[in-house]
Each structure stands twice: as C-alpha cells, then as structure tokens.
N, C-alpha and C positions, 0 to 999 in steps of 0.2 A: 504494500500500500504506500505507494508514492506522497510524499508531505503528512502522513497520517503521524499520530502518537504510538509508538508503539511500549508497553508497560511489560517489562519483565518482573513479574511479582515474586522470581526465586532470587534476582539479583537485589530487590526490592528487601525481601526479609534475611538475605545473608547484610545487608549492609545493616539494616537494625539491629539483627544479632551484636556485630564489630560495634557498634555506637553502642548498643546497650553495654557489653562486657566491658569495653572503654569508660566508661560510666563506672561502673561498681570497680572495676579495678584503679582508676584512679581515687575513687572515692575511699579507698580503702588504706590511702597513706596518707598518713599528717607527715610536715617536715616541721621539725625541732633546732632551733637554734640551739647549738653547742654549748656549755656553761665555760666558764673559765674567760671569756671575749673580756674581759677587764673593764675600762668606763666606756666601752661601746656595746656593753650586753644589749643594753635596752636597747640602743637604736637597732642591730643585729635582730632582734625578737620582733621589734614590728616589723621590720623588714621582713619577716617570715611568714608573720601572721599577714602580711600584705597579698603575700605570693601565695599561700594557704587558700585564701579568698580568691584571688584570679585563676585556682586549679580546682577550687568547689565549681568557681561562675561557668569554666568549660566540660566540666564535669555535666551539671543542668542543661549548660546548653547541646550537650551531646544528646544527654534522657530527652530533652526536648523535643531536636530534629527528627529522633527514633520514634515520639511519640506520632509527629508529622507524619514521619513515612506512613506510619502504619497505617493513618487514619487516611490518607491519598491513596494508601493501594487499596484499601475498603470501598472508599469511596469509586474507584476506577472501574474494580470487582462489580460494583453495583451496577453501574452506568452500564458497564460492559455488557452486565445479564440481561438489563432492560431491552437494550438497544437490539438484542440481539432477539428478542421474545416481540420487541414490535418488526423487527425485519422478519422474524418468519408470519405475525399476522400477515404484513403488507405482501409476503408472497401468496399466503391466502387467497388474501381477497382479490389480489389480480387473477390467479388461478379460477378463482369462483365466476370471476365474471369473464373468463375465459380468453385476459388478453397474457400474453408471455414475454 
C-alpha cells in the first residue's frame, strides 16, 4: 500500500517491552554521593540529588512513551478491525446489488 500507514504491533510491543524494563531498571539505582568530599560534601550531595531527579524525570518519561505506545497500537488495533468489518459490509452491498 503505497503512502499508507503501515503499524507493526510486534515491533510496536518489543519497543515497550525495552522502555518499560528501561524504566524499572533505571529506577532501581539511586546514586550516592561519596562521604569523606570534605567542605564540598554538601555541594557534591545536591549535585547528586540533582542528577537522581533528571534519571527519575527519564525514567517517567520512558513508562510514559511505553504507556503511548501501547494505547496507539490499541487504538490502531481498533481502527484496523472496524475499517476492515465496514470494507467487507461495502463488498456486500455492492455484491447484493450486483455491481463488482
């Protein structure tokens, strides 16, 4: 189908798989600033706690895109089934009224 959409729903749910485990496995490290940093502990510690937060925000935004995916290939799913349940009506009814 020339210019059409075409949706691969296995490439569709291997990529949410990767974003979802992407997800839980970064979510599953905190980074810890070192003790011993002398009068730069504290700056060092929010510097971590900064970075902590910019790997939670890609974290979300990963469960996020995955949640997208999922609900687009539903959504696609759908279209697809409809589209295809009035394309066999429309062969019907041209059938019935006996043009081809």
């Amino acid at each position: 189908m020339s210019g059409g959409i075409k949706w691969n729903a296995d490439d569709v749910s291997r990529a949410v798989n990767i974003l979802e485990y992407s997800c839980e496995d970064v979510c599953s490290y905190t980074l810890e600033a070192p003790s011993g940093a002398g009068s730069n502990e504290a700056d060092l510690t929010a510097q971590v706690e900064r970075i902590n937060k910019v790997i939670w925000k890609a974290a979300f935004c990963s469960s996020a895109v995955a949640h997208g995916l999922t609900a687009a290939s539903e959504a696609f799913a759908s279209t697809d089934d409809q589209e295809a349940i009035n394309f066999q009506a429309m062969q019907e009814y041209l059938r019935n009224r006996g043009a081809r």
